[in-house]
C-alpha positions in Angstrom: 0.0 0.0 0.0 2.9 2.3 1.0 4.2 1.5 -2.7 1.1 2.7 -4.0 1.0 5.9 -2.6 4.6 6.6 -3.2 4.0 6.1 -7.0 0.9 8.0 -7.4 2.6 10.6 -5.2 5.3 10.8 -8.1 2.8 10.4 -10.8 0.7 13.5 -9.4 4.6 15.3 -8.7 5.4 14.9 -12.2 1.5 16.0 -13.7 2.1 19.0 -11.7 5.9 20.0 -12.8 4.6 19.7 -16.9 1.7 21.7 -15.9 0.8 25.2 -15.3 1.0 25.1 -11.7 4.9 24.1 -11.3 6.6 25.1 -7.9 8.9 27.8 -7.4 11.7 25.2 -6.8 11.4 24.0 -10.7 12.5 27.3 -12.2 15.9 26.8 -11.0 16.0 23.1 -11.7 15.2 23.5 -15.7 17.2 26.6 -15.8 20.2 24.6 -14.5 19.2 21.4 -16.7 19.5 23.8 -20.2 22.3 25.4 -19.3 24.2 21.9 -18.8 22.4 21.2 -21.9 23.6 24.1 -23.8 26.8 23.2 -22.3 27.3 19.7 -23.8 26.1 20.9 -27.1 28.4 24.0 -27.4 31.1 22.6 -25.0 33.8 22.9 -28.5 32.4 26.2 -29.5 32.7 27.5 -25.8 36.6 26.0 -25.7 37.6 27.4 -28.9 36.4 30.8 -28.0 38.3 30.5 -25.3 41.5 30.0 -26.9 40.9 32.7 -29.1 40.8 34.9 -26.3 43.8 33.2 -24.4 45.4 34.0 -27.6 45.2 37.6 -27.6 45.8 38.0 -24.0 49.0 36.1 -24.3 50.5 37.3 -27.4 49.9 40.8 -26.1 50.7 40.1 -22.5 54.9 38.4 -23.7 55.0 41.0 -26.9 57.1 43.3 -23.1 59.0 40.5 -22.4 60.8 40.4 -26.2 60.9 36.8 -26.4 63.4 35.9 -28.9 62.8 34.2 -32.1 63.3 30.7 -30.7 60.8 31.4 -28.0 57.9 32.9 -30.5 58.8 29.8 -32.8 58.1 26.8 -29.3 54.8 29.2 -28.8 53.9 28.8 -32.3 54.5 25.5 -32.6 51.5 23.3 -30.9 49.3 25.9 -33.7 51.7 24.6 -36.7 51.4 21.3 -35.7 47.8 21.5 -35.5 47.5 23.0 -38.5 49.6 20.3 -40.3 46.5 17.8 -39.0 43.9 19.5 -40.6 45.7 20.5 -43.8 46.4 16.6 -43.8 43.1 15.7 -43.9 42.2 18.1 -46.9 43.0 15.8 -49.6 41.4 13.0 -49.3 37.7 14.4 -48.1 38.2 16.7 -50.9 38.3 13.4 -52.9 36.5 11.3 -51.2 33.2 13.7 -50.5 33.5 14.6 -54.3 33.4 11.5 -56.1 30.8 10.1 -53.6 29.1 13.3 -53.5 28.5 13.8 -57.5 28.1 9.6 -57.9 25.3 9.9 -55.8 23.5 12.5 -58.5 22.3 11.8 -61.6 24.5 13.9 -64.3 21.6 16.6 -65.1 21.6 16.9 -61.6 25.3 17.9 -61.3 25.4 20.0 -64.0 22.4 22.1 -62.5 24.0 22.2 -59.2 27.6 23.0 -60.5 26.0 26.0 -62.9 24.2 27.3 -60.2 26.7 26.8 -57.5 29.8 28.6 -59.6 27.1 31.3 -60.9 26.7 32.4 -57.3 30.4 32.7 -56.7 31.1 34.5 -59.3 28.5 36.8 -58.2 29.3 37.2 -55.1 32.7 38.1 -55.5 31.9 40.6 -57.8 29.7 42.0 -55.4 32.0 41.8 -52.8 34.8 43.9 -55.0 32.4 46.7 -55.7 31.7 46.3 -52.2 35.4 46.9 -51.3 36.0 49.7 -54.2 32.9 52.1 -52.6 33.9 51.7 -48.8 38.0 52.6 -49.9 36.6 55.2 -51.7 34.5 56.7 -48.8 37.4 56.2 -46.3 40.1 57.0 -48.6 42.4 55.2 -46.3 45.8 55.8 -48.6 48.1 58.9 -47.3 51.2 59.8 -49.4 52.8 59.9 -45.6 52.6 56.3 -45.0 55.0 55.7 -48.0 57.3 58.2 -46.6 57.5 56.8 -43.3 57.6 53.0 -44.2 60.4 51.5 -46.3 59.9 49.6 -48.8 61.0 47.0 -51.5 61.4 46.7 -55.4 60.2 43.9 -56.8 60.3 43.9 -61.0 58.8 40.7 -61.5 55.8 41.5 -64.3 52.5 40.4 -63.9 49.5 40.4 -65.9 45.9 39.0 -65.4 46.6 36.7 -68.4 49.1 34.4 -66.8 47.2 34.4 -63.8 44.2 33.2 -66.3 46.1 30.7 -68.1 47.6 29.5 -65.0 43.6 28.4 -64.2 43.5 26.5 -67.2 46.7 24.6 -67.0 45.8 23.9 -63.0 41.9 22.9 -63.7 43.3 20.5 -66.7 46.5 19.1 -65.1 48.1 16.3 -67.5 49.3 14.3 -64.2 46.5 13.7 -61.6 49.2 12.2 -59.3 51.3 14.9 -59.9 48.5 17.0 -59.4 48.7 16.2 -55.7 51.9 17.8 -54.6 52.5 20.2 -57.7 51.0 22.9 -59.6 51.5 24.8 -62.6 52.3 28.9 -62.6 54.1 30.9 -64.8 57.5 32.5 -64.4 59.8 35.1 -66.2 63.2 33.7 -66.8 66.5 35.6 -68.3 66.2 34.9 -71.8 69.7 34.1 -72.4 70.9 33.5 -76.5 72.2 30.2 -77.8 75.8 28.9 -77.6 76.3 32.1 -75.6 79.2 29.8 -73.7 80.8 29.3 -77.6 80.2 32.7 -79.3 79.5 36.6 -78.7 75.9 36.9 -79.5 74.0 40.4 -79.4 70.4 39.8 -79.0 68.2 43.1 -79.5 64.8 43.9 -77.4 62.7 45.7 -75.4 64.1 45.2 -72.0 61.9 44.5 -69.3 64.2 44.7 -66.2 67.0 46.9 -66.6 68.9 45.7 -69.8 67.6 42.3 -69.5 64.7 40.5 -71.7 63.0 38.1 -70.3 60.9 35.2 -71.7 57.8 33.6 -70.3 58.5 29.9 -68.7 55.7 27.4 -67.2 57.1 25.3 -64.6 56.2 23.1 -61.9 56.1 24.7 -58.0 55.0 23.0 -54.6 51.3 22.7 -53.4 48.5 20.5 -54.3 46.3 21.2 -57.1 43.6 21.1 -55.9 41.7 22.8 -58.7 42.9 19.8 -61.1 41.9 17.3 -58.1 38.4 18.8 -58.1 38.1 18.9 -62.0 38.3 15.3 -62.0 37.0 14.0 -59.3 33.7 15.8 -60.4 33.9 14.0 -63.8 35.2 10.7 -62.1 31.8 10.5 -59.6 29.7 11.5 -62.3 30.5 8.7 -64.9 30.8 6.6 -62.0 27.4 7.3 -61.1 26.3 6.2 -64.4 27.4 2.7 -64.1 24.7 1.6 -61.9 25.5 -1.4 -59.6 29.0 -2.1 -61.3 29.9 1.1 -59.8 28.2 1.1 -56.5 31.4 -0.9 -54.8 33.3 2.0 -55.4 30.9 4.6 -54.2 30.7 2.8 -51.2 34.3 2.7 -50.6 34.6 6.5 -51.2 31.8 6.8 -48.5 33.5 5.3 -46.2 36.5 6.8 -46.3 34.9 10.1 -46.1 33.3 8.8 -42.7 36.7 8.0 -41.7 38.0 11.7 -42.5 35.3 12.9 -40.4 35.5 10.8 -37.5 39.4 11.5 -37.6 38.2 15.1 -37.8 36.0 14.6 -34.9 38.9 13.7 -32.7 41.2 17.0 -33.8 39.3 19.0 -33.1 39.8 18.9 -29.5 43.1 19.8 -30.2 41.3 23.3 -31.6 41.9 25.3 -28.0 45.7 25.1 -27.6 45.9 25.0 -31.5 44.1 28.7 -31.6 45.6 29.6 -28.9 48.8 29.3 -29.9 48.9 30.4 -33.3 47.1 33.9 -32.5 50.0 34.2 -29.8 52.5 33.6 -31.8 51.4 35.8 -34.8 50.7 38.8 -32.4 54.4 38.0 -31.1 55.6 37.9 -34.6 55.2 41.3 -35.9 58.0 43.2 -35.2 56.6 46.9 -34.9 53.1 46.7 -33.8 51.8 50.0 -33.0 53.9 51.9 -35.9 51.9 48.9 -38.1 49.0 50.1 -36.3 49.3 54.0 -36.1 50.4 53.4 -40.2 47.9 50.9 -41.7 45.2 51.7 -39.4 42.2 53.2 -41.8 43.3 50.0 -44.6 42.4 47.6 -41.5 39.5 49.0 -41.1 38.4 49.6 -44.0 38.5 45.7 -44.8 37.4 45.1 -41.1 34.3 47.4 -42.0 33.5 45.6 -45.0 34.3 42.1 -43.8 31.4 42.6 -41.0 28.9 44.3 -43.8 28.9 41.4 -46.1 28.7 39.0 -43.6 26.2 40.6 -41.0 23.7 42.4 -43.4 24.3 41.4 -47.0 25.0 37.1 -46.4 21.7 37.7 -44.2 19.8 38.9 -47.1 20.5 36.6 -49.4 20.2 33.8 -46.8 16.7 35.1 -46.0 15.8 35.4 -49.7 16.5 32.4 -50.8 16.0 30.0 -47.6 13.3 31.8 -46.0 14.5 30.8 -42.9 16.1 32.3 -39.8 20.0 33.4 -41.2 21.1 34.0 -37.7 20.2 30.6 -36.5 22.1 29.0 -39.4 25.2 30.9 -38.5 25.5 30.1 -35.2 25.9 26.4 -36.1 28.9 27.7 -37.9 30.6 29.3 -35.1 33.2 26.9 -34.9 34.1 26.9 -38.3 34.3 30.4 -38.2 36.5 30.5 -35.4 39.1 28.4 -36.6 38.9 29.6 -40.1 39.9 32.9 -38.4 42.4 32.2 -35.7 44.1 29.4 -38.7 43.9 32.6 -41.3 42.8 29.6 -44.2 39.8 28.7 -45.0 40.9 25.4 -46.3 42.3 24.2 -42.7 38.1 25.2 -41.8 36.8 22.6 -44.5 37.1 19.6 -42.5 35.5 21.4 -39.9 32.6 22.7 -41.8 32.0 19.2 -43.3 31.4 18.6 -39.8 29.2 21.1 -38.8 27.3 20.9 -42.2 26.3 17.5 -41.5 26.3 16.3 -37.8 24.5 20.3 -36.4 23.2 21.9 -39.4 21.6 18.5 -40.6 22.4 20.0 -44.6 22.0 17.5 -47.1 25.2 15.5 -47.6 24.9 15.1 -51.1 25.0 18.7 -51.4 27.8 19.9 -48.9 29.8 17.1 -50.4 29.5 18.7 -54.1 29.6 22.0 -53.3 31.5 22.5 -50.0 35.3 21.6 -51.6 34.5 23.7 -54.8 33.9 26.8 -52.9 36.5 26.1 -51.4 39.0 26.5 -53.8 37.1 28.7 -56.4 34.8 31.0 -53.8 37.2 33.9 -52.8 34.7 36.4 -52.0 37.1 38.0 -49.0 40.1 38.0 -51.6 38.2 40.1 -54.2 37.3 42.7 -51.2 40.8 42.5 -50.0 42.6 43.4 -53.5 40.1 45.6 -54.7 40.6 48.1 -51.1 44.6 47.6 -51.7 45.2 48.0 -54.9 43.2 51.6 -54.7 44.6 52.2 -51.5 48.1 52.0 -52.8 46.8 54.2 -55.7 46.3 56.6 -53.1 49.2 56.4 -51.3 51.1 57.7 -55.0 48.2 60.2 -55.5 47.2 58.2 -58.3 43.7 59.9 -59.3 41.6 56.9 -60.9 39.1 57.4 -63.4 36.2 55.7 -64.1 37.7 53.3 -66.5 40.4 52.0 -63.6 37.7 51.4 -61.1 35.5 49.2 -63.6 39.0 47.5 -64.2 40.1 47.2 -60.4 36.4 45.7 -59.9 36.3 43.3 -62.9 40.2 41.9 -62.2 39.6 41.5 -58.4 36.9 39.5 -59.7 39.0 37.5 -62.1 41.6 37.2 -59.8 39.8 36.1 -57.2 38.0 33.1 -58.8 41.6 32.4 -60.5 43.5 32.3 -56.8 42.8 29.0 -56.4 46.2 27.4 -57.6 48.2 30.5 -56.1 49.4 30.7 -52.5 49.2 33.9 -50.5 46.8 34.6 -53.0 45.6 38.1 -51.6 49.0 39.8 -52.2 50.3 37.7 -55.4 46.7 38.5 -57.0 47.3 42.2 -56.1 50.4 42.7 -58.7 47.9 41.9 -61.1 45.5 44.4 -60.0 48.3 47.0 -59.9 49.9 46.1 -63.3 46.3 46.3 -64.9 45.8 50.2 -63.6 49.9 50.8 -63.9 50.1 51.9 -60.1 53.7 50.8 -58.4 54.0 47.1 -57.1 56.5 47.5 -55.3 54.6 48.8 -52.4 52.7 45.9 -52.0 55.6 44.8 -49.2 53.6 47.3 -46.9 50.7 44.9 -46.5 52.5 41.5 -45.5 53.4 43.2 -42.5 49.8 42.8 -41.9 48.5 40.5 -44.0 47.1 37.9 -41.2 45.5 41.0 -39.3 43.1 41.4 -41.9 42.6 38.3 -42.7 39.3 38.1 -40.9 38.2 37.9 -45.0 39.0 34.2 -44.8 35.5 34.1 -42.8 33.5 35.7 -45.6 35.0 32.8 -47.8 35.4 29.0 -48.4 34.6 26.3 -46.7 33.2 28.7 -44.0 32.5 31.2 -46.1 29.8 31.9 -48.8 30.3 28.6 -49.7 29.6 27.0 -46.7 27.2 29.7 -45.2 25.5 31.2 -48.4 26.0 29.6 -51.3 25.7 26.0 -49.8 22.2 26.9 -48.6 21.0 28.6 -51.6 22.4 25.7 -53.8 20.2 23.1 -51.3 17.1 25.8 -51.7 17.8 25.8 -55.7 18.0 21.7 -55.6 15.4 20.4 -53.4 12.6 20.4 -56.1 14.5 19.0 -58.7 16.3 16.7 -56.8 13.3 14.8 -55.1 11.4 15.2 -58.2 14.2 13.4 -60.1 14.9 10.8 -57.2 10.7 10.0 -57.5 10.7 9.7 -61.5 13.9 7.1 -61.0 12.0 5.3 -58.3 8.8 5.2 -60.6 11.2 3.9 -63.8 
């Protein structure tokens, strides 16, 4: 009997806590229970922007001391190391989530995706560079002083959006796909030196490019994945694959699971992501030499890209988000936090991609065959913070000469940071190589562009507004899964029906 009334005393406890009437006790008890749930959902997120902010505070708090360059190099090193991992893991998910990713579309399917998915990125950077050319406009953050006060270099090396163009074509079509893994091609200016020189005195006339020298154009071979060429044919590797039916479902499946593989591997570095952040930030604060004259010099061109950085992402992004998704843009960002935080403590996007993979399809529950097709080609073609970033320098060092641009040079500046941009893929450093191009096409001086490495990874908050974490991940992904859904299921029914 005692039983009895114990149990309807709980039953009648437990009616009363999900009704109206609930005790002034319970408000603490469910308060406490969501936070501990909010806890063990965001515990990563919570850690990471922790280490972000440890970052800062130490970098700042040892720049006094004046650590030497060994002691900068230990701090740094957990955050290299760390960033080794996750570059590791680039490769194969970008293979692996490709060729599983278009197999598991029909070939209409793909091509709709692609079209739509690289029309957006071209769009969007353009945007973003018209974005960039009004706000340096406005500010007019380029003083004659700071060239005065700053030295600089010389570098002659020429330049033109052509190579930069061609270089896309030789890197999307690469004529070694293993080679394509650890080599890509660019172009290069050599000494163009005349035959048998070693045997006989031979004048060669020309137009000298640097000093008395002519120099010819050379394609070689450099260090760095290709990823471009990787992409290329891995998206028509799964999509033949995918036409093979049941002879090529063995391989699908083996591409599948090695992309689970990637992610669970993924899963487990990222707890690393704390001392990681940490310790990168640190060392990069540590690392510039001069801060505050950087600072005190540079300080309108940092904001200026800060400014437009937070624009695109916080109103613009939202926009299109909300246009096209009709959902709540604010919502879907803050599943990305983590992403976004390492994409800007690691200053590369592509270190963020396993990470967004992650976040794509364990929090944000996006569909995989989408984030698998889209996710690593905005990654190496969506450069929407590049365009912004060249298209504010190369003006600003226009300023800095007193270089008065016309209408003509600002329609250029916008249309080759837009070219550029999409073209960076193959290029490391991309920002500042891409920027001699800018520069040659408008004939300002390249040899200022040594200014901006001294602060290159301060402003390179732009690598949130793009790849893997950026429009691609946030934007363009979305919109690409908006732009699909009907097709797709109306396509996966008629295959059911045939």
């Amino acid at each position: 009997m005692e039983e009895k009334s114990s149990a309807r005393f709980s039953e009648y406890l437990f009616a009363k806590m999900d009704g109206q009437d609930v005790s002034a006790s319970q408000g603490p008890r469910k308060v406490t229970a969501d936070t501990r749930k909010f806890m063990r959902e965001n515990l990563l997120l919570i850690v990471t922007l922790s280490g972000v902010l440890f970052g800062v505070v130490l970098g700042f708090g040892l720049r006094p001391l004046g650590l030497g360059d060994d002691a900068v190099m230990l701090i740094s090193y957990p955050g290299e190391l760390f960033m080794r991992l996750l570059k590791l893991m680039i490769l194969p998910l970008v293979i692996a989530s490709l060729i599983s990713g278009s197999a598991s579309l029909n070939a209409r399917m793909n091509g709709m995706i692609a079209v739509r998915t690289l029309v957006y990125f071209i769009l969007s950077s353009l945007l973003n560079a018209v974005l960039g050319v009004v706000l340096v406009l406005l500010i007019h953050p380029g003083n004659p002083g700071i060239r005065k006060s700053i030295a600089t270099s010389h570098n002659g090396r020429a330049v033109n959006i052509l190579d930069s163009l061609l270089d896309l074509g030789r890197n999307m079509f690469p004529d070694n796909i293993f080679q394509a893994a650890f080599q890509q091609a660019h172009t290069v200016y050599v000494p163009k030196t005349p035959p048998f020189q070693n045997l006989t005195s031979v004048s060669i006339s020309s137009d000298p490019v640097i000093g008395d020298e002519e120099l010819m154009r050379v394609t070689q071979y450099r260090s760095g994945t290709n990823t471009l060429g990787i992409v290329f044919f891995c998206l028509v590797f799964g999509t033949f694959l995918g036409t093979l039916g049941e002879k090529g479902q063995i391989v699908i499946d083996f591409f599948k699971a090695v992309f689970e593989v990637i992610m669970r591997m993924v899963s487990t570095v990222m707890w690393m992501t704390p001392v990681g952040i940490t310790s990168v930030i640190a060392g990069k604060i540590l690392g510039v030499a001069d801060l505050a004259l950087v600072m005190s010099q540079l300080a309108w061109f940092i904001v200026t890209i800060v400014i437009g950085v937070f624009f695109y992402q916080l109103v613009i992004m939202q926009l299109i988000y909300l246009a096209f998704v009709r959902k709540n843009p604010f919502k879907f960002y803050a599943g990305l936090a983590q992403g976004t935080l390492t994409a800007f403590a690691m200053a590369s996007t592509a270190a963020a991609l396993p990470v967004t993979f992650r976040l794509m399809t364990d929090k944000l529950r996006v569909d995989p065959r989408v984030t698998r097709f889209v996710l690593p080609i905005g990654c190496n073609i969506n450069m929407d913070g590049t365009a912004l970033f060249v298209a504010v320098a190369s003006i600003f060092i226009a300023q800095m000469h007193g270089i008065a641009l016309g209408f003509g040079e600002i329609i250029t500046v916008i249309l080759t940071s837009t070219a550029a941009s999409v073209s960076s893929a193959s290029v490391p450093s991309a920002a500042l190589v891409l920027l001699l191009v800018v520069l040659s096409a408008i004939n300002a001086p390249v040899y200022n562009v040594s200014l901006l490495f001294t602060i290159d990874w301060f402003v390179r908050g732009r690598a949130v507004v793009e790849k893997g974490i950026d429009g691609a991940g946030r934007g363009s992904l979305s919109i690409g899964n908006r732009f699909a859904h009907n097709d797709r299921e109306r396509m996966h029914f008629r295959k059911q029906g045939t």
